[in-house]
N, C-alpha and C positions, 0 to 999 in steps of 0.2 A: 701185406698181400697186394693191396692198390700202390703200391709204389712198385714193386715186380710186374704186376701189371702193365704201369706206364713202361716202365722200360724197355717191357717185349713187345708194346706197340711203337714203341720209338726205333727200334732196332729194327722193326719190320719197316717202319717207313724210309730210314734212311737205307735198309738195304735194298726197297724198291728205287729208289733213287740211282744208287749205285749199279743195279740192274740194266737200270735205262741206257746210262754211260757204257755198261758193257755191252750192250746188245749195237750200239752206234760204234765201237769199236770195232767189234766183229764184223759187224756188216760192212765198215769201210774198207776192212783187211779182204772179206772175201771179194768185193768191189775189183779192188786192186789186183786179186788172182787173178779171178775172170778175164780182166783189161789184159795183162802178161798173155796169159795164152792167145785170146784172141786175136792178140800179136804173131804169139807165135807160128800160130796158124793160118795167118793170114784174110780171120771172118770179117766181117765188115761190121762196126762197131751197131749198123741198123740190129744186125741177130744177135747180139750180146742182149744175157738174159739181167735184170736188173735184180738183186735180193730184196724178197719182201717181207725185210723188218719189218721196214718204216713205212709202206707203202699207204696203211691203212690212219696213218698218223694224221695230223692235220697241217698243212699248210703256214707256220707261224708266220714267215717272214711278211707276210702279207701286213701283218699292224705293225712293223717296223715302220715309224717315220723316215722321210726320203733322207731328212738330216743324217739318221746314222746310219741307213745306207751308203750315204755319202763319206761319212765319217771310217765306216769299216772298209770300206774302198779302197781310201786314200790311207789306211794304217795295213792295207795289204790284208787283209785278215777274209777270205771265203767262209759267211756261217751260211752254211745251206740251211732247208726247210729241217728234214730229219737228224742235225749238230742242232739248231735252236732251239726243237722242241723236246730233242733230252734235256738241254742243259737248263730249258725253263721245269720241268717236270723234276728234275735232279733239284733245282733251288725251288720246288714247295714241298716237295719232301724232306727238305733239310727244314725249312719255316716249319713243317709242322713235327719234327723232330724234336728243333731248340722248342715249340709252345709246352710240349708235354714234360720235358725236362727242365727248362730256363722259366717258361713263363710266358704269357702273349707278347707284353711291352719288351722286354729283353729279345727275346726271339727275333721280333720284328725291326729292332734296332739293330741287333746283330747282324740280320740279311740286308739291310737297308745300308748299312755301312761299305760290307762286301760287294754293294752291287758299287756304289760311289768308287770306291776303289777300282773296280774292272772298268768302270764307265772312264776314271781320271788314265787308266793305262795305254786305252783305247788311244783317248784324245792326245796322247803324250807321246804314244808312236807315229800318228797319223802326222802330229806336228813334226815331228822331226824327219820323216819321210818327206814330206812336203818341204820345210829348209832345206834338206841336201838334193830334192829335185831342183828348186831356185837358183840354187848355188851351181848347179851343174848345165841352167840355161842358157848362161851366158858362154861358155865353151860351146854347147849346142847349133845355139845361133849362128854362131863365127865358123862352125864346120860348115853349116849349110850356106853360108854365105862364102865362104871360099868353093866351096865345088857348084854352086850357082857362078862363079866369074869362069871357071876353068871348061862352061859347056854344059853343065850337066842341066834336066829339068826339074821343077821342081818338086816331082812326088822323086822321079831317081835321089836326090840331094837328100830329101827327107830319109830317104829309108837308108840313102848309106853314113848319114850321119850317127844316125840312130844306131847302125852295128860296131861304129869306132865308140858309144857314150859308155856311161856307167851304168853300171846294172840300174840302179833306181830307174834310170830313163829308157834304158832297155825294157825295163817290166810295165812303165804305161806306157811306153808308144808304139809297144809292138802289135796291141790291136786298131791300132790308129793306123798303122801300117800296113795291116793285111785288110784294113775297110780300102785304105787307096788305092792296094793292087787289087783287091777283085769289084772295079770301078765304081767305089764312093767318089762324090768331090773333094778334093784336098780344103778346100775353105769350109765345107759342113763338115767335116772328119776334123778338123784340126778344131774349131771351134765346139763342137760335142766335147772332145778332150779337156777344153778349157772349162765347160763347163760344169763335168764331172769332177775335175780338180778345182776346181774355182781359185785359178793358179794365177797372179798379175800380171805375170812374166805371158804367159800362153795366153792372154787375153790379149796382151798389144799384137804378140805376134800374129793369131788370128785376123784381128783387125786390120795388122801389116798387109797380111797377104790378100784380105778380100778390098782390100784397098787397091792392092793393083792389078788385080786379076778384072776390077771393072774398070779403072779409070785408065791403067797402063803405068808406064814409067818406067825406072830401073828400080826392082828388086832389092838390088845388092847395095845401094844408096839406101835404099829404107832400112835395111837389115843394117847396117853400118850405123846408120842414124837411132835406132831400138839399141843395140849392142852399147853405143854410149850413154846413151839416157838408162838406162839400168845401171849401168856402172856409177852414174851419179849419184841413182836412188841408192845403190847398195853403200855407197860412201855417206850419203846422208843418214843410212837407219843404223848402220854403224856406227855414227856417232851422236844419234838419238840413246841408243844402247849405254854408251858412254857415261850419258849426261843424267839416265834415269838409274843408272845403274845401283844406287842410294835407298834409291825408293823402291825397286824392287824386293832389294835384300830387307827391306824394313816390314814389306807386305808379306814376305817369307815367315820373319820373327812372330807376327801379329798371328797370322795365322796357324801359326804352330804353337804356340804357348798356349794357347786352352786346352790343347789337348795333353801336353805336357805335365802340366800344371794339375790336369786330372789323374793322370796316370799315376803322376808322386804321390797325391792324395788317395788314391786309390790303395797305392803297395801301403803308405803309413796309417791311413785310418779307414781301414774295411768298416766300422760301424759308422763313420760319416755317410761314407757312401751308401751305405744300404738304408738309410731313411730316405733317399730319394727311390728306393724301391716300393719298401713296407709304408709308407704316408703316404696315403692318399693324393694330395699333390705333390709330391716326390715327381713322379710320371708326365707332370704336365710340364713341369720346369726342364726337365731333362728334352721333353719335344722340345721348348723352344729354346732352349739352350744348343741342339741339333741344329734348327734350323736356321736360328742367328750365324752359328756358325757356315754352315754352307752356303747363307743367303751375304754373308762377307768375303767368301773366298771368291766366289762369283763376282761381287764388286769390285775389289779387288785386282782380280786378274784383268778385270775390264778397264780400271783405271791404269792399270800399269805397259797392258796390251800397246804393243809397238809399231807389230807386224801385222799380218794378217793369218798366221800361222804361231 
């Protein structure tokens, strides 16, 4: 009967959870109608009526640190207020779903795990967004320095550079775009941008440009000058890449064999593995068996780090 019990309390908590998810659905769906008509009618988005799922919800994104704001930024990913505080309410009603069925120590391992993983995707998009923006600054550069020799100025150059790029650069400079046509400064707006991407490439050029918007000079000489010095660096981290490339794949092995190595153990000897549950210190070795692990991947990545991305 106490085992019926738990289960219809576990079932109730993960289907509040899954509630919450639904309700952040729906409301984004009806969101979405709303916006369509009031298109199609021509209201003015001020008299659009807002749904009040979430209204009475609380404000999560507020204890996000700036870092993963930063972070969810630059991996493209919008978590509003009422997406964060389902999906933080969706994962304690799962932790307390896995405690009544799995266990506190298992439970808490389990979500701690899943969040590592969402945290590692995160930072594994953002990276890769940020490489192919890098890679696409050096084209960037050279459109805007060719239609700076041809006349143009330099917010024109900026923004029609910007409609020849690639989408990635398309999707961060197009607010950087409409700060300079509805009269931001080109050197605060291009610098904001840099420092929201905390991009190398957009840091010179910033600097490029507030360099001679005080001093003077030609433009298109510095931008010639930036276009080659990047192209060195890219030749140099190229074959930094190269030369580490040994010790990367060797940090890859290291850090994958413990987990490996468990899971064999795991499939061949389920009663090994469950004295680390039922013994008392079963639980303590397993935390720090966790955390050595995570506190190596971290070193790790940090020893082998090349780029800045």
């Amino acid at each position: 009967m106490t085992e019926f019990s738990t289960a219809i309390v576990a079932l109730l908590c993960l289907g509040l959870g899954a509630c919450a998810l639904f309700l952040l659905w729906r409301n984004r769906r009806d969101s979405e109608v709303r916006e369509r008509l009031d298109r199609l009618v021509e209201r003015s988005s001020s008299t659009s009526r807002v749904s009040s799922s979430f209204v009475a919800w609380p404000d999560s994104t507020f204890y996000l640190p700036e870092f993963a704001r930063a972070r969810l930024y630059q991996a493209g990913i919008e978590l509003t207020a009422d997406r964060l505080t389902a999906l933080c309410f969706f994962t304690l009603c799962t932790w307390i779903t896995g405690i009544l069925i799995l266990g506190f120590f298992v439970s808490t391992l389990v979500v701690l795990s899943a969040i590592l993983v969402v945290v590692a995707i995160v930072d594994y998009r953002a990276r890769q967004r940020m490489n192919a923006l890098s890679d696409a600054m050096l084209g960037y550069f050279d459109r805007v320095r060719q239609l700076l020799v041809v006349g143009n100025s330099l917010s024109v150059a900026l923004s029609r550079a910007t409609q020849s790029s690639p989408p990635v650069v398309v999707e961060f400079f197009s607010p950087t775009m409409r700060r300079i046509a509805n009269g931001a400064g080109v050197t605060d707006s291009v610098n904001q941008l840099a420092d929201e991407l905390d991009l190398y490439e957009l840091r010179l050029f910033g600097a490029a440009v507030e360099t001679n918007l005080r001093f003077g000079g030609s433009l298109t000489a510095i931008l010639a000058n930036l276009i080659e010095n990047i192209r060195r660096r890219a030749s140099v981290m190229r074959e930094v890449r190269v030369s580490t490339s040994q010790i990367r794949a060797s940090a890859w092995v290291l850090g994958l064999l413990p987990m490996l190595v468990a899971s064999v153990v795991f499939l061949q000897s389920p009663d090994y593995v469950r004295w680390f549950i039922e013994n008392p210190s079963g639980p303590t070795l397993l935390i720090y068996c966790a955390v050595s692990q995570v506190l190596g991947a971290f070193v790790m990545r940090a020893v082998i780090k090349t780029t800045s991305y």
